[in-house]
C-alpha positions in Angstrom: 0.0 0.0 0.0 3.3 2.5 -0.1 4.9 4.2 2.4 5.3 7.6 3.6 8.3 8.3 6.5 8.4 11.9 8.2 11.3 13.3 9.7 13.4 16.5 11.2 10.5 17.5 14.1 12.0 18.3 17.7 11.7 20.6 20.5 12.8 24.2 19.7 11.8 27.7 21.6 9.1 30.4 20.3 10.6 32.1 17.0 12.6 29.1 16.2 12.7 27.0 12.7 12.3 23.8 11.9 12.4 21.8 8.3 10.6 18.6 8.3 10.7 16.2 5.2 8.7 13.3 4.0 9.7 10.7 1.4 6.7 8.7 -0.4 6.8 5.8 -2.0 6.0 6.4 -5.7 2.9 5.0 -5.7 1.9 7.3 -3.5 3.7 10.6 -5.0 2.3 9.6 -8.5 -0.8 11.3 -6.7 0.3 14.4 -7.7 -1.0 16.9 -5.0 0.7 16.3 -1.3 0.0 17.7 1.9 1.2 18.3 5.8 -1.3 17.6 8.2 -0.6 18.2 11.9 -2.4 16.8 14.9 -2.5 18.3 18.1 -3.5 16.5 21.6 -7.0 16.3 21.9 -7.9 17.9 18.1 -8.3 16.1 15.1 -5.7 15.8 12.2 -6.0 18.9 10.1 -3.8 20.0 6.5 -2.3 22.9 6.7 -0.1 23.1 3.6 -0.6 21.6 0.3 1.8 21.6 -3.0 0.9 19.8 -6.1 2.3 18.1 -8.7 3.7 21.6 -10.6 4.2 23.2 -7.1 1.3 25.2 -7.0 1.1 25.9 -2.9 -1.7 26.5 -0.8 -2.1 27.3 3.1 -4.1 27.4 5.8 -4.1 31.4 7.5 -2.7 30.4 10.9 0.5 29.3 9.1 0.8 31.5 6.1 3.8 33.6 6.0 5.8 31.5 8.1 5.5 27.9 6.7 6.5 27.0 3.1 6.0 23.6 1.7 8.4 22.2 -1.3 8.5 19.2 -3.3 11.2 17.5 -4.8 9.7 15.1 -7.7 12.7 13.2 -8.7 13.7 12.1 -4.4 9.6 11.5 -4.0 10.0 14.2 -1.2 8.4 16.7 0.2 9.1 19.5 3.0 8.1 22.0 5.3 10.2 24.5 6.4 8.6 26.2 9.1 9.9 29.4 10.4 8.6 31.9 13.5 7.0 28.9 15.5 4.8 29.3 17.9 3.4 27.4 21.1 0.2 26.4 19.0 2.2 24.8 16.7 2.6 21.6 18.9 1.4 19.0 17.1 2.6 15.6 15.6 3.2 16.7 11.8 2.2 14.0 8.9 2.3 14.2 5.5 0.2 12.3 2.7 -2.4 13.3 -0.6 -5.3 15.0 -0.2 -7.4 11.4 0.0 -5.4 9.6 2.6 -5.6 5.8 3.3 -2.9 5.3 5.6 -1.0 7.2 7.4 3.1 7.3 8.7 4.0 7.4 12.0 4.1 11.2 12.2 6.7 13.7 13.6 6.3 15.8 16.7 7.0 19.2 17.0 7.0 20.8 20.0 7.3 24.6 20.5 8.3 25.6 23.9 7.6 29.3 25.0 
């Protein structure tokens, strides 16, 4: 059914940058449009940036400005580099298509004030 790993989450201070990157398998990336999701405790998984196939990029407001998503097509990867973090930014981080069916096992992130 594929595979999608997440990496490069971690515990950094209010202001602070992280890059996190996901590598898909291609049966997965052949999708086209990809996504980062995040999951805070006790809320329900929602995307908050989306890049498709040609790059096109779309986010939600609370990260706009401060979070850019990438894509490279020939590694089957995609990243988020996520600058100016915030407290309410704590959240396990996943990435997958806009129609997931399974999901990786996520990375945290975890913004400390």
């Amino acid at each position: 059914q594929g595979q999608l790993v997440e990496s490069g989450g971690g515990l950094v201070q209010v202001g602070e940058s992280l890059t996190l990157s996901c590598v898909a398998s291609a049966s997965i990336f052949s999708y086209g449009t990809m996504g980062w999701y995040r999951q805070a405790p006790g809320n329900q998984r929602d995307l908050v940036a989306w890049i498709t196939s040609g790059s096109l990029t779309n986010y939600v407001d609370s990260v706009k400005g401060r979070f850019t998503i990438s894509r490279d097509n020939a590694k089957n990867k995609i990243y988020l580099q996520m600058n100016n973090l915030k407290p309410e930014d704590t959240a396990v981080y996943y990435c997958n298509t806009l129609s997931p069916r399974f999901w990786g096992q996520g990375t945290q992130v975890t913004v400390s004030s």
